[in-house]
C-alpha positions as CSV (number, residue, x, y, z in Angstrom):
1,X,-159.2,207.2,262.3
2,X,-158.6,203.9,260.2
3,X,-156.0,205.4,258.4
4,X,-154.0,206.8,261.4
5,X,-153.8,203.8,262.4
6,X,-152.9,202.3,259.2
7,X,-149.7,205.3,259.2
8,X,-148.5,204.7,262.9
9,X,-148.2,200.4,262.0
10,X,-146.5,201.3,258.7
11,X,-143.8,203.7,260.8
12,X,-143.9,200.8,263.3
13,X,-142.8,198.4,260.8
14,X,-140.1,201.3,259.3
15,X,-138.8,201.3,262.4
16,X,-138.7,198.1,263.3
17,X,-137.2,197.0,259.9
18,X,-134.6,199.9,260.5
19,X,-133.7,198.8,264.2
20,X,-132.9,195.4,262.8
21,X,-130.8,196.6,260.0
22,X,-128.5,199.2,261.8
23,X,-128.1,195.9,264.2
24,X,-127.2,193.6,261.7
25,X,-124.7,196.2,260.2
26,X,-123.0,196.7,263.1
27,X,-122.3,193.4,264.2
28,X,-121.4,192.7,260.3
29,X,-118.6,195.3,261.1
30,X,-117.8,193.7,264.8
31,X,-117.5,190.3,262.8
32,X,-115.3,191.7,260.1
33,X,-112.6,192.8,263.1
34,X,-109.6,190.9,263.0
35,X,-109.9,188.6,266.2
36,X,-106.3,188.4,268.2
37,X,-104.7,185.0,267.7
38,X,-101.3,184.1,269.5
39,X,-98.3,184.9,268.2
40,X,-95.8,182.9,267.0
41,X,-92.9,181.9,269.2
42,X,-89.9,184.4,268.3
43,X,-86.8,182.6,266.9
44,X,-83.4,183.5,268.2
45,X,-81.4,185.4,265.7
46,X,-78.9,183.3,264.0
47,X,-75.0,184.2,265.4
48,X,-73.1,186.3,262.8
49,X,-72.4,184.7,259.4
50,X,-75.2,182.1,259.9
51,X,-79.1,182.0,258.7
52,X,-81.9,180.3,260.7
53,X,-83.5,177.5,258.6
54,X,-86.5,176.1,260.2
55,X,-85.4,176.7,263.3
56,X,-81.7,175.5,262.7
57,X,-78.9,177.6,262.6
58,X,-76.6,177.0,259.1
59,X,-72.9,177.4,259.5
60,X,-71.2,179.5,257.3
61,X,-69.4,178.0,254.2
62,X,-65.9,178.9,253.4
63,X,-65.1,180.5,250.1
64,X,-64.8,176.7,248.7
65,X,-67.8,175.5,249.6
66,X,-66.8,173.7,252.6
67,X,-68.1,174.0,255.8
68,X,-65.9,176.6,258.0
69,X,-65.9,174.5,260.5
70,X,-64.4,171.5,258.8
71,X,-62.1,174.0,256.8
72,X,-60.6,175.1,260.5
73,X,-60.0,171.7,261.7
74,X,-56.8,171.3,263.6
75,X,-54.5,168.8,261.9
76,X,-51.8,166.4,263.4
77,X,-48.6,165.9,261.2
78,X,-46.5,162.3,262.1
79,X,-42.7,162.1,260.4
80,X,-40.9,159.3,260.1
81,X,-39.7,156.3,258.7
82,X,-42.0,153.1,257.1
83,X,-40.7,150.0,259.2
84,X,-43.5,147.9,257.6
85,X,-46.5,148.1,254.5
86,X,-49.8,146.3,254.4
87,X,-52.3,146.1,252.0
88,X,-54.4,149.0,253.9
89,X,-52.0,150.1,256.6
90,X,-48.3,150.9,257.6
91,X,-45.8,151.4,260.0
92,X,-44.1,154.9,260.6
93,X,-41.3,155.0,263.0
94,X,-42.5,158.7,263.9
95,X,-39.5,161.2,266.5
96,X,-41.9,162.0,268.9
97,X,-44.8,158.8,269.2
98,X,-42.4,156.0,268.4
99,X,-44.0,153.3,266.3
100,X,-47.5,154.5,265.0
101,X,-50.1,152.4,263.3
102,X,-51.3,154.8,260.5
103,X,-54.7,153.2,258.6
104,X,-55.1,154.0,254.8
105,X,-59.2,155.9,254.1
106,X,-60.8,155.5,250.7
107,X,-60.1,159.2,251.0
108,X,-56.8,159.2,251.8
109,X,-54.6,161.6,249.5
110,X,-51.1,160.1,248.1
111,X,-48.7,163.0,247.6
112,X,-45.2,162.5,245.5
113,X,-46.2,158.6,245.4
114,X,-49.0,156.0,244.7
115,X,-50.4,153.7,247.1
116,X,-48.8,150.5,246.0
117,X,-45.5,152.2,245.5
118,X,-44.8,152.7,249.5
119,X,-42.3,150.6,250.9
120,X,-39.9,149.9,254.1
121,X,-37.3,152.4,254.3
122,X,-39.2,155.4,253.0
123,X,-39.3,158.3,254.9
124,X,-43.2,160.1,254.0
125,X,-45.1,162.6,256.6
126,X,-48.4,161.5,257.4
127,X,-50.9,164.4,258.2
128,X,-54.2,163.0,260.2
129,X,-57.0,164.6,262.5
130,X,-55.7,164.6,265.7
131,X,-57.7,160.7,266.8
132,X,-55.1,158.7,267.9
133,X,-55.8,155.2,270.1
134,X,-54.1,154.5,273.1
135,X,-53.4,150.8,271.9
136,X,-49.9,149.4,271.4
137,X,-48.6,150.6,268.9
138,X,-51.0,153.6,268.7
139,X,-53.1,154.1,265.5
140,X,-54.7,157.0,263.5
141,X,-56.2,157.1,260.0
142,X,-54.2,159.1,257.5
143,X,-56.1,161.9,255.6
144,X,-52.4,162.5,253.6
145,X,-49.2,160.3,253.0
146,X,-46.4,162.4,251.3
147,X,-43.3,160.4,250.4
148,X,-40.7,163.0,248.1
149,X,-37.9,161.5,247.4
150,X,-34.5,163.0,245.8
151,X,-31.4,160.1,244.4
152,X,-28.6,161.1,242.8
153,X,-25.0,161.5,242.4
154,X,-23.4,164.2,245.6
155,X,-21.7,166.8,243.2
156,X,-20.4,169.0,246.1
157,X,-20.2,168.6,250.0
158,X,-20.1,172.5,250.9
159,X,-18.6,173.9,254.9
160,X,-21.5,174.0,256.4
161,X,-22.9,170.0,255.3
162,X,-25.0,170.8,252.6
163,X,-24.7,169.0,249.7
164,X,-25.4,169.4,246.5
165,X,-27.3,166.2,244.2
166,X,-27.0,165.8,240.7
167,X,-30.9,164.2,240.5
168,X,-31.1,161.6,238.4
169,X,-34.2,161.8,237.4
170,X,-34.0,165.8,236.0
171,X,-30.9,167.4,234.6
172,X,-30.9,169.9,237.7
173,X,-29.5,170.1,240.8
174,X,-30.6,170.8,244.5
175,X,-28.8,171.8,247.4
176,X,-30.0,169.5,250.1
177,X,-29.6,170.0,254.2
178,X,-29.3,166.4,255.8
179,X,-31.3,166.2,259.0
180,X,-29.3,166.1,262.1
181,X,-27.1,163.2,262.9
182,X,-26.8,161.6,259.4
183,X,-24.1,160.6,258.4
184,X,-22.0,163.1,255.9
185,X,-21.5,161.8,252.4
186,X,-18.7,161.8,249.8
187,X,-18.3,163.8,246.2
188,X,-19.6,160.8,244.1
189,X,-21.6,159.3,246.5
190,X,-24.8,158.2,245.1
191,X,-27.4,159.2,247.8
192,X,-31.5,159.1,248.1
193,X,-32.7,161.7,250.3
194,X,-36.3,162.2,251.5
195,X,-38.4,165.7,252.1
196,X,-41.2,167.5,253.0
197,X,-41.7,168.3,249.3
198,X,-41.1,172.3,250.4
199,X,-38.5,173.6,247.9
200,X,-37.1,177.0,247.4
201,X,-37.2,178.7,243.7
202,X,-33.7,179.8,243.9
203,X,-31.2,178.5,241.6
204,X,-30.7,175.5,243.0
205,X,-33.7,175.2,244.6
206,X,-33.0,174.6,248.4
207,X,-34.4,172.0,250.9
208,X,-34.6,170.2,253.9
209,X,-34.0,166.2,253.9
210,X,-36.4,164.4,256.5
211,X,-34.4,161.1,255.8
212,X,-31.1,159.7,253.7
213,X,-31.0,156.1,252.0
């Protein structure tokens, strides 16, 4: 009788142990499920030709480098006479605006002449962003002066008032049209005429005067 006993407390204890076993297996498997965490806030794809960056949206860079946004910016083109040079500004007696105060940059590009070389009477094109003050005279801030100018000796007035320059400072010509109005010079004349710096690659070249001196 003793040992019946002793055999139903050991399948006690078998069972026991095996109860708390299959339990502790099973919530070692519950534990090992993945628990649901909140997902992260979807970022809005980027437009075409840009990436997201931490949340920011790049703009797409030209073939340069540059930023396509800068490389499309609009720019504003003055023409005129200089009435007056200062040591970081001058005067341009522009068709259209009248006097305009045009403001030298430390990136300001010279084209066809240095900065200290710019003088009263000069004709030059000033090309600038498009920022212009409503003070008297108006004022912008030039991104490019261009001052081309052309003196020589008028070899041949032709029909239709185009003239021909022996340039004096190349042994070549160029056939110049004078901007309407100016005055009509003589075989011999010597003449300084200003342009856009746009030439053709006939023979002569071929261009348009902005200004005569």
């Amino acid at each position: 009788m003793k040992k019946i006993w002793i055999i139903a407390l050991i399948v006690l204890v078998l069972v026991g142990a095996y109860a708390v076993y299959t339990r502790n297996a099973n919530g070692g498997l519950e534990d090992a499920q993945p628990q649901v965490t909140a997902q992260p806030a979807q970022t809005e794809a980027p437009q075409a030709g840009g990436e997201a960056l931490d949340g920011a949206l790049v703009e797409p860079l030209s073939e340069d480098g540059q930023n396509a946004t800068d490389a499309q910016q609009e720019v504003f083109t003055l023409t005129g006479q200089i009435t007056e040079v200062g040591e970081d500004y001058l005067i341009l007696e522009d068709a259209q605006q009248g006097q305009v105060h045009v403001n030298f940059a430390e990136d300001t590009v010279y084209e066809g002449i240095e900065q200290n070389a710019l003088a009263v009477g000069q004709y030059a094109v000033v090309l600038y962003n498009g920022v212009m003050t409503r003070s008297l005279p108006p004022m912008v801030t030039a991104m490019r002066i261009s001052v081309y100018e052309i003196s020589g000796t008028v070899a041949e007035v032709q029909e239709d008032g185009r003239v021909l320059i022996d340039r004096a400072d190349v042994n070549d010509q160029v056939l110049v049209t004078l901007p309407e109005g100016a005055q009509t010079p003589e075989v011999g004349d010597e003449i300084v005429v200003y342009t856009t710096g746009i030439m053709t690659m006939s023979l002569p070249p071929q261009t348009h005067a902005i200004g005569v001196k």
